[in-house]
N, C-alpha and C positions, 0 to 999 in steps of 0.2 A: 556705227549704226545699230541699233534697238529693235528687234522685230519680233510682235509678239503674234501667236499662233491660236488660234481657237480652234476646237473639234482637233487638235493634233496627234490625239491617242487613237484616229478611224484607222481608215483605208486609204484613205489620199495621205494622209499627214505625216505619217513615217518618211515620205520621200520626197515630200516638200520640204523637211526638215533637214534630211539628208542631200536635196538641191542648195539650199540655200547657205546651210556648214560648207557645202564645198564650196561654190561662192562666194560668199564672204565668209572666211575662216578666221576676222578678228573680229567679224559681226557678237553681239549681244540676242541670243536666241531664247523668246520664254513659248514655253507652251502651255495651254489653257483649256482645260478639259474637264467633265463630268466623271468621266471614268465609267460610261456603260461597258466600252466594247476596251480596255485598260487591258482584259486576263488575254486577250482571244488574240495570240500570237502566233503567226504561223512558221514559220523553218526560221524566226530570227535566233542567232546565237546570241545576243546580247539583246539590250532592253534599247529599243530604236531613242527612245529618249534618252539615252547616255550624254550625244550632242545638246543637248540644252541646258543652257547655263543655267536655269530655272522652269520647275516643271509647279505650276498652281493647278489646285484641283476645285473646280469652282462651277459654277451653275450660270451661263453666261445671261440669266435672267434677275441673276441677284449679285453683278459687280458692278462696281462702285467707279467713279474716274478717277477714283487715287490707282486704282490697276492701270494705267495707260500713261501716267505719267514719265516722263522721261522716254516713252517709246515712241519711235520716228514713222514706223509701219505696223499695220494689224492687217493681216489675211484671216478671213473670216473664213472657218468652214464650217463652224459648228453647227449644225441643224438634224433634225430627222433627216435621214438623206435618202428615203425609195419611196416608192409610191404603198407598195403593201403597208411601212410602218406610218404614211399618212394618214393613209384611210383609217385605219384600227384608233388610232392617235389622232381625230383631223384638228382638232379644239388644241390642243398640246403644240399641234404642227405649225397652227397660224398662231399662236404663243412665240415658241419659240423661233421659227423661220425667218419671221415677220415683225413681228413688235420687237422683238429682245436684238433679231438684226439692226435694226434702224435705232434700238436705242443705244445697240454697243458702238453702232456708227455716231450719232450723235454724243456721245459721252467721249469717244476716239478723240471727235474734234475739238471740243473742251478742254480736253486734256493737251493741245497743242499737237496731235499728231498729225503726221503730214502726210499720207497716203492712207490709203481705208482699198483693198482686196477682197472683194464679194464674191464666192462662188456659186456663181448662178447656175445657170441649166436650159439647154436647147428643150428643151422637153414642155416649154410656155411654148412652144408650136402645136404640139397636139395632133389633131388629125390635118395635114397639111398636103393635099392634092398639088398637083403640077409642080413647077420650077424652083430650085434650091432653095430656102429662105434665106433672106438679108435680113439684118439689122431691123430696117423702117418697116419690113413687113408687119401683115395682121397675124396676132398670135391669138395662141385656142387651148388656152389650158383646161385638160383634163381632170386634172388629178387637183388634192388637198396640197402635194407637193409643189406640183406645176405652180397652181393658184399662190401658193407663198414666196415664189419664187417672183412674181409679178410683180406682186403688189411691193416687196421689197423693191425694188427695180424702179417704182412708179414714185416711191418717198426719198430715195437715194439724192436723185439731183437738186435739191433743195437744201442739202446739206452742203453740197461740195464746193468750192470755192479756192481762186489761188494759194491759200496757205492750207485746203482740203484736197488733196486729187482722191475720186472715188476711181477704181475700176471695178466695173461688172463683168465678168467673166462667165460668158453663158458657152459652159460648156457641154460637149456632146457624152456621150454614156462613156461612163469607166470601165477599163478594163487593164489587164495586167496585174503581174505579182507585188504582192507588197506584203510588210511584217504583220499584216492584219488584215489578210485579205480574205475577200467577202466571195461569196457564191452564189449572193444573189443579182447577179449580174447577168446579161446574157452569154455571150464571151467567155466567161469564167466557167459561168454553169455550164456550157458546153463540153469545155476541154475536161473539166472534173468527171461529168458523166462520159466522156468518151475513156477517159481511164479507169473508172471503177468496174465499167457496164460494160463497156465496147460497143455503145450504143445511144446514139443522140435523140430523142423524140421532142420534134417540134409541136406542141400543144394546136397552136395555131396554123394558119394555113400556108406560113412563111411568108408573104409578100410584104410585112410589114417592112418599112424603110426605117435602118438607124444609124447614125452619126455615133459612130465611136473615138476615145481619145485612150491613150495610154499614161497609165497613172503619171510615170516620168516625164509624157510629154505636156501634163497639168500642173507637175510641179516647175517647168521650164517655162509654163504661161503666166506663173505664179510670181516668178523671178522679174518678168516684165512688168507686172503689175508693180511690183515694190518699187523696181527706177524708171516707173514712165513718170515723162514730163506734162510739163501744159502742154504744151508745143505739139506733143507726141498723141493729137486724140483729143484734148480739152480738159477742162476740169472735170468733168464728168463723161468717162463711156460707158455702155453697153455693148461688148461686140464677143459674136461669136467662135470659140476659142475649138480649134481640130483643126481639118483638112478635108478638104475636098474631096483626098483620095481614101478617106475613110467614111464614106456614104455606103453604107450597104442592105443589100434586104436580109431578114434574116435567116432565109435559105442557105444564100451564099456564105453567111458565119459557119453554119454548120458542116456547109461541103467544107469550107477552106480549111476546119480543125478534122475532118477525116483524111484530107489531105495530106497534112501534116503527121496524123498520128494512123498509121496505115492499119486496118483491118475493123474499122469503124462503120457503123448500119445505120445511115440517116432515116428516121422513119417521121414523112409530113405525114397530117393529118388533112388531108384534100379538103375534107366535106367540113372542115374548122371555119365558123364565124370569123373575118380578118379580125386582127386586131385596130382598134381604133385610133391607137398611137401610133402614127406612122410620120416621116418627116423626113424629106430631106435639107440640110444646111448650106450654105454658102458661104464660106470661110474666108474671104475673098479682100474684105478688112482688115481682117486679123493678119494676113498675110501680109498687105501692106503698110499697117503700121508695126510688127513685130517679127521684121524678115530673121535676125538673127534668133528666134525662140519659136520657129517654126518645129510643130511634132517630126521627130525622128523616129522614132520606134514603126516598124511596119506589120502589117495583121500578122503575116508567118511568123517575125521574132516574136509579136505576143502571145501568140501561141505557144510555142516553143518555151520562152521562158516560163509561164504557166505550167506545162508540162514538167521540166524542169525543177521547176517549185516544188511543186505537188508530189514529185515523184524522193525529191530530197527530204522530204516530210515521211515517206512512207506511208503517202493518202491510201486507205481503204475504206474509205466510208461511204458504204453504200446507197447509206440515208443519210444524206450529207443535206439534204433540201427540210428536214427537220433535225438540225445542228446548229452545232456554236457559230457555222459559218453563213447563217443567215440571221440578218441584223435583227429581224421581228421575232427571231427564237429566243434570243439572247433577252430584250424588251421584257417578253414574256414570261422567261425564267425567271425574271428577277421581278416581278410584280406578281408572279404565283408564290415565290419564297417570300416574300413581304420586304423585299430587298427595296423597292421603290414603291410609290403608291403611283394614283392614276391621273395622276399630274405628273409623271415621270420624275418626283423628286426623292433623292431619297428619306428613306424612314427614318425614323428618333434611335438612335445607336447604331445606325449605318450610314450615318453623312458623311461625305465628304467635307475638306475643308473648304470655309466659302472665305472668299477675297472680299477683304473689309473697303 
């Protein structure tokens, strides 16, 4: 089996890569990346790409179908992946998100591939009042993020067919360590500011509702993607990838990591306007077509292992919310150094290699 990886130099990618090596250990693994976020390693002792038989450094806007050839699966993760680098970037967003998703899917199929892994995002709910959302629900995307998340989602089944299986994987908000891991998270940002500061301050008023997933337990939904059947779902799904038991407000994030990490000062902000993304998920599909790749990791070990992390790094960075480890700093960096222009490509004696 051939399985190639997009966006596999982020934050999910190290561990999806590291799921699927140990998984299939005679599999054929490429990864396929731009190389914004490539330096921004966090406590890895080696280079997480060591496992891939082949590492392409490529602009998933300018490959070609002779890239897919001979590969059996493509997990898609490449994209702008938060809402702050949407908005800044929205024209770039629905570029890349969006058109370049659905043409690397269509070019996938061309090439004879037989599975296509899209990682979606619960976060096309939006502002979503009452009862867990399903699948067939009405969704309210917010953001430039959300919105390219949709519309990929809306051109996907038109592709897929029995020699295509698409999975859409609309997952809940990431969280946990990884070889490149981000802090622009909530979860993450928490447990970081409860060790630098000893002090967590919710902006907002906390009742926002959020479906979180653990990075390993998206690389475990990632694994079912690659050997789901017809059989197992159709030629084409959409379905919401967490757990049930990972619905939270964002209060309860914050108490559960002073919990965890004892001498910690929650301070809400009462008088805060809600946030408007709020949602809860219903997982409830995912459960019964994927009982064996159901999430394992629970909020206290993600805690904990973040903790962990961070502390085997000798994290002190105070200002860590204007650092390497927020993805819109990093964007930034590198279009202030002329490292990329404002199409997020890079410059004339800074490109990477593109795949012919």
């Amino acid at each position: 089996m051939k399985v190639l990886i997009t966006g596999n130099m982020g934050y999910i990618g190290p561990r999806v890569g590291a799921r699927l090596r140990a998984s299939f250990p005679q599999a054929t693994l490429i990864g396929l990346d731009i190389g914004y976020f490539a330096h921004c390693l966090t406590g890895a002792e080696t280079l997480p790409e060591r496992i891939y038989d082949q590492q392409l450094f490529a602009d998933v806007r300018q490959v070609s179908v002779e890239t897919f050839r001979g590969v059996d699966a493509v997990v898609h993760l490449a994209a702008i992946s938060n809402d702050p680098m949407g908005n800044t970037f929205e024209d770039v967003t629905d570029e890349i998100n969006f058109k370049s998703s659905v043409r690397v899917a269509r070019l996938a199929r061309e090439a004879g591939v037989r599975r296509f892994i899209f990682a979606s995002s619960c976060s096309m709910y939006g502002a979503a009042e009452g009862a867990p959302r399903k699948e067939a629900d009405a969704i309210n995307p917010l953001t430039a993020y959300a919105r390219s998340k949709v519309a990929t989602e809306q051109a996907l089944p038109e592709l897929a067919g029995e020699n295509f299986i698409v999975t859409s994987l609309r997952f809940a908000t990431a969280c946990g360590m990884s070889e490149r891991l981000r802090l622009d998270l909530v979860l993450n940002d928490f447990v970081a500011a409860a060790i630098v500061s000893k002090k967590i301050t919710i902006l907002s008023d906390g009742t926002p509702w959020r479906p979180l997933i653990h990075v390993d337990d998206m690389a475990r939904a990632i694994e079912w993607g690659v050997t789901r059947t017809r059989e197992n779902g159709g030629t084409f799904i959409a379905v919401n990838a967490g757990s049930d038991a990972w619905n939270y407000q964002v209060k309860d994030l914050a108490l559960a990591v002073a919990q965890a990490i004892p001498g910690i000062d929650v301070s809400i902000n009462q008088d805060a306007q809600p946030d408007k993304r709020s949602y809860r998920v219903n997982f409830s599909l995912f459960k019964e077509l994927a009982p064996r790749f159901q999430p394992q990791v629970n909020l206290h070990a993600a805690i904990v292992g973040l903790k962990k992390g961070l502390e085997r790094m000798e994290f002190r960075e105070t200002n860590f919310r204007d650092s390497r480890y927020m993805r819109l700093k990093v964007l930034t960096d590198l279009r202030q150094s002329g490292l990329i222009n404002e199409s997020l490509e890079w410059s004339a004696g800074s490109a990477v290699a593109q795949v012919a």
